[in-house]
Each structure stands twice: as C-alpha cells, then as structure tokens.
C-alpha positions in Angstrom: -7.9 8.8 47.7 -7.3 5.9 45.5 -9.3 6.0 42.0 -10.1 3.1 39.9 -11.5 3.7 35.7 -15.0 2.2 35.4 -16.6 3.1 32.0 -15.3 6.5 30.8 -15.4 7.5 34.8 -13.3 7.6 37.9 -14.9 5.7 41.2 -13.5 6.7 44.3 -12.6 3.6 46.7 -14.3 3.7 49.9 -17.4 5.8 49.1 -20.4 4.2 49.1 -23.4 5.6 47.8 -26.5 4.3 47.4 -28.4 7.9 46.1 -29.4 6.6 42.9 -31.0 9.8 41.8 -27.5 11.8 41.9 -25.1 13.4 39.7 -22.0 11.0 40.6 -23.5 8.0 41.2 -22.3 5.1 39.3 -23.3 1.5 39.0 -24.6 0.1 42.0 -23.2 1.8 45.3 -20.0 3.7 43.2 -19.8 7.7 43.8 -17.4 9.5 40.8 -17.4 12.6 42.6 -13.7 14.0 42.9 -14.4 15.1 46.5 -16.9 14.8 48.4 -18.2 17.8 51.7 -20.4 15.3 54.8 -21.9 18.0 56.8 -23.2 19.9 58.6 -20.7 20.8 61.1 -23.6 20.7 64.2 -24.2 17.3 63.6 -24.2 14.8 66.6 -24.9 11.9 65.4 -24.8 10.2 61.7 -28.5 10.6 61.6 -27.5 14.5 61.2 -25.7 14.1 57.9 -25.6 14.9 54.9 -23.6 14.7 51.8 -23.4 18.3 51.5 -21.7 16.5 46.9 -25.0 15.7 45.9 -26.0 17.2 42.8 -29.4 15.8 41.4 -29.2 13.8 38.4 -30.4 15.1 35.1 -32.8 12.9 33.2 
C-alpha cells in the first residue's frame, strides 16, 4: 500500500474514511491507520461491514 506524508502523519491511498470520530482519521476522508481488518467474515453484502481498525478518537 502506497503512503503519502500529510502533517506529521502517513495517509494510506485508497482508503476512504469518512468516520470523523476515529482514531486515524485525518482531514477530510484520509485514514492513517497502518492496516486496516473489514469484517466480519459472515458478511453478505457491504451493508454487513465493518471496519473491524476503528479506534474512537480521544477528545
């Protein structure tokens, strides 16, 4: 996965997030998580997903 420097931070191309309230989210739609886990593995459709990364944001 390709990494690009955005402030101090590393933003993974091709992840999109739009969690605001987590740990690795950065600017508007940018995830700095090193990896990230999409699960669970029953899922059918997209609609079952999660990002099994998020990590709530400390204020």
């Amino acid at each position: 996965m390709e990494k690009n420097h955005c402030h101090g931070c590393h933003v993974n191309d091709g992840i999109s997030c739009d969690v605001k309230n987590c740990a690795y989210h950065e600017g508007d739609c940018h995830c700095t998580a090193d990896k990230i886990a999409v699960g669970p593995s029953f899922a059918a459709s997209g609609a079952d997903t999660v990002c099994a990364t998020f990590k709530q944001k400390e204020e």
